[in-house]
Residue, then its C-alpha position, 0 to 999 in steps of 0.5 A: x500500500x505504501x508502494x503505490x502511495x509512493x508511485x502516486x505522489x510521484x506522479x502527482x508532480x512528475x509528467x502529470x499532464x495537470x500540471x503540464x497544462x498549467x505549466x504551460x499556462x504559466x510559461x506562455x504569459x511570462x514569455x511573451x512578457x519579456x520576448x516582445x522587448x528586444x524586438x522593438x527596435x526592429x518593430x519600429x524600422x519595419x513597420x516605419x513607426x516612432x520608437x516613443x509609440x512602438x513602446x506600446x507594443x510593451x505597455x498595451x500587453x502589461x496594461x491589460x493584464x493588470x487590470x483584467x487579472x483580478x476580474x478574470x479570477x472572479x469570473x472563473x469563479x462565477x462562470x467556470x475556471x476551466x471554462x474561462x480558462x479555455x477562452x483565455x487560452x484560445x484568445x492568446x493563441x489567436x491574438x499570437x498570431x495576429x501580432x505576428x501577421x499585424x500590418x501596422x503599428x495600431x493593429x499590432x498594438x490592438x492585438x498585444x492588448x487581446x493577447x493580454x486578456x488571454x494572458x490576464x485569465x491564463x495567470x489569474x486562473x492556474x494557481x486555482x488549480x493546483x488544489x484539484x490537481x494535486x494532493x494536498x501534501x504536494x501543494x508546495x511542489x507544484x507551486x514551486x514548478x509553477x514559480x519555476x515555468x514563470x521564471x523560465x519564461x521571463x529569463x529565455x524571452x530576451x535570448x529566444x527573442x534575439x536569435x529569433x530576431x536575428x534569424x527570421x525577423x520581429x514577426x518570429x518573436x510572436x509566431x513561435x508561440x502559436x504552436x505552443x499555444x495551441x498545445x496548451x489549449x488542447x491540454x486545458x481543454x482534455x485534463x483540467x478539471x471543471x469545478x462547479x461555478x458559484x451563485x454569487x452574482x459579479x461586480x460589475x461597479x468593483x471589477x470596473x473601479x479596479x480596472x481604472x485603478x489599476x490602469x492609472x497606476x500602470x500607465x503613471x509608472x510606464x508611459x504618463x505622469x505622475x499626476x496619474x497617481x492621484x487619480x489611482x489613489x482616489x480610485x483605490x479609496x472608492x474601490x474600498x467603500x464599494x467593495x464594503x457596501x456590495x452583497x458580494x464583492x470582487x474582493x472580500x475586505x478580509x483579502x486586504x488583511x492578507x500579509x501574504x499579498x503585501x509582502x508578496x508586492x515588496x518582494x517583487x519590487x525588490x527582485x526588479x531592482x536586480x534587472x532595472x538595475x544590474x546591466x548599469x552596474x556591470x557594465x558602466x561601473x564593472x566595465x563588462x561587455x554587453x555578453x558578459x553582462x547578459x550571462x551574469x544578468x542570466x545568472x538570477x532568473x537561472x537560480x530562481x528557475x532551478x531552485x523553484x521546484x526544491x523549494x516546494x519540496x522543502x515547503x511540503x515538508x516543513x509547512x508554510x511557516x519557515x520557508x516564508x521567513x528563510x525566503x524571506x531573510x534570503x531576500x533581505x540579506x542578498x539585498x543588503x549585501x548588494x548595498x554595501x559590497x564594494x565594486x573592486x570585488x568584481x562580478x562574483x562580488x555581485x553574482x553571489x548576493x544575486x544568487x542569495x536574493x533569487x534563491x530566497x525568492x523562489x522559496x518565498x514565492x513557492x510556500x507564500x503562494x501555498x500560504x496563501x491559496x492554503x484556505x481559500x474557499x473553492x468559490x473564491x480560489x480564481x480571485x484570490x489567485x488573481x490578487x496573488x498574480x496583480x501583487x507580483x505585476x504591481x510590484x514589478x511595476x513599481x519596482x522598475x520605475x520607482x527604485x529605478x528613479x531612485x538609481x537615476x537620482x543618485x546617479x545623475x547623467x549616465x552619459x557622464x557618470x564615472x564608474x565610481x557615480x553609478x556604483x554609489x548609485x547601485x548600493x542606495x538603490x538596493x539600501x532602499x530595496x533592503x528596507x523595503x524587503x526588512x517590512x515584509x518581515x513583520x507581516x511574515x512573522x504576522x502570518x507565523x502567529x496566525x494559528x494553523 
């Protein structure tokens, strides 16, 4: 009897074709996240377009899924999650396509907007799986390859994109995922379970007043001003008195108290501060060739997407609790040791904190999500899992332009900046992501005294 327990936990994580859909529900996101960036330039030669509007081929993609990823999570709840889960899918895959056979610039934006719905229901639905995937004592496994397939995607996007670029042109960066794509809608279609729908009706008056919000704040961190903050604030405090008000919110009040989010969104902000930041460091301060800064550069996401599925492992053993604060103080300590260590100490002075910092991230992020999604009701695991995704965008948002100003700022003009200017400026920018790490540890330990 233990034998076949054995046999079953193991294919419970290992080509169980669950997993293997939402792993590529996972992988597909994230890579179109990072692979369409390097192809701008010659997005903007061939199709005869500004360079200041191509840059909406990246902000339309980033600006439908953070606001669209809650309210799909809600809707999968309401109308299906493999249901909505298909068409999420489905739209991808075709809006994939589209954008590889875009004649102009509005129509290859219109279509990395559609590809960004489809990407909002992949990401916000697929942790709401994993508990009708899997047995629950793999949770954190399964978690942790999830983490894993995200890294994997965003870490191959850069260097996929180029030789695609380089060999074929701009219209292969997208095409390439079609095939891909459609092999993950007939998975989602054939295995996935189909969880009974809730009664609860939508909110509509939420969901719109979280897209805006939402949308305000990515476009005053990506491409507007700063006064668009203001609107995003008002939109957040209205949302709340809405959300307290309404017989069945988009968002339950308690998720506010959630800790798990909160430190969920400062932890990423902290692991964006190593890609905003890292090729200035290498090459202006350190003096490495564009190659070599890209292999170091590589070094990060290649540790997260190794250490993802031990660290879920390691969760399924000894629960939710440690891991979070190992993950966490891995974080913190990688980041701390970046914001002193002193540019005569090479590249291995930066690669080895880099490598503490990401290894403590994949910890964190596998037995948070499991944390997190532990007790959450069936009729409200596609929101919750939404709020996990939009924790995670919104802290790489705000982790790219704020902590990227604060390297500007310090650093002054790039053009002219000595050696000596922009490694000053690399350890205030990660002294202020150190502190931002240190916060969430008092909602971690928060989370600790929580009784089981």
């Amino acid at each position: 009897m233990a034998f076949r327990c054995n046999r079953s936990t193991r294919r419970s994580t290992h080509l169980n074709p669950r997993l293997i859909a939402l792993s590529l529900s996972v992988l597909l996101p994230s890579l179109a996240t990072s692979i369409a960036n390097v192809a701008l330039p010659d997005v903007a030669s061939g199709l005869g377009a500004p360079f200041a509007d191509v840059q909406w081929v990246v902000i339309a993609y980033l600006l439908a899924v953070t606001t669209l990823v809650v309210g799909a999570g809600r809707l999968g709840d309401l109308a299906g999650r493999r249901r909505l889960l298909v068409a999420g899918t489905a739209a991808f895959t075709l809006a994939t396509l589209l954008c590889g056979l875009a004649p102009d610039l509005p129509l290859l934006v219109a279509a990395r907007a559609l590809q960004g719905a489809g990407a909002a229901c992949m990401m916000g639905l697929t942790m709401a799986f994993v508990r009708e995937s899997v047995p629950v004592e793999r949770t954190g496994s399964a978690m942790g390859l999830l983490g894993t397939m995200s890294a994997v995607g965003t870490a191959l996007g850069p260097a996929l994109g180029g030789v695609l670029v380089a060999a074929s042109g701009w219209r292969a960066v997208f095409l390439v995922g079609v095939p891909l794509g459609l092999v993950a809608l007939v998975l989602v279609i054939r295995v996935l379970p189909d969880p009974a729908p809730s009664p609860r009706r939508f909110d509509t008056p939420g969901t719109v007043l979280l897209a805006l919000t939402l949308g305000a704040y990515t476009l005053a961190t990506t491409a507007a001003g700063p006064w668009l903050l203001v609107v995003a604030a008002a939109g957040a405090a209205t949302f709340v008195v809405v959300e307290k008000r309404v017989p069945s919110p988009l968002v339950a009040p308690s998720a506010f108290r959630d800790p798990g989010l909160v430190t969920s969104a400062l932890v990423s902000t902290v692991v964006m501060t190593t890609l905003v930041v890292g090729p200035f460091h290498l090459s202006l301060a350190l003096g490495l060739a564009p190659a070599a800064v890209g292999l170091v550069m590589s070094a990060g996401p290649a540790v997260a997407a190794l250490a993802g599925v031990p660290a879920g492992r390691a969760t399924d053993r000894f629960g939710t609790r440690g891991p979070v604060l190992v993950g966490l103080g891995g974080v913190v300590c990688g980041t701390a040791a970046l914001s002193v260590t002193p540019a005569s100490s090479g590249v291995l002075g930066y690669a080895l904190p880099l490598v503490v910092l990401t290894a403590g991230y994949a910890l964190f992020q596998a037995a948070n999500n499991t944390a997190v999604m532990g007790d959450v009701p069936a009729d409200r695991r596609g929101v919750v899992s939404g709020l996990l995704t939009l924790s995670r965008n919104l802290g790489l948002v705000t982790g790219a332009s704020a902590l990227g100003a604060v390297f500007a700022a310090t650093a002054g003009d790039l053009t002219t900046a000595s050696p000596a200017d922009v490694a000053r400026a690399t350890h205030w920018t990660f002294a202020v992501a150190a502190l931002l790490a240190a916060c969430g540890l008092p909602l971690a330990l928060r989370r600790v005294r929580q009784p089981a």
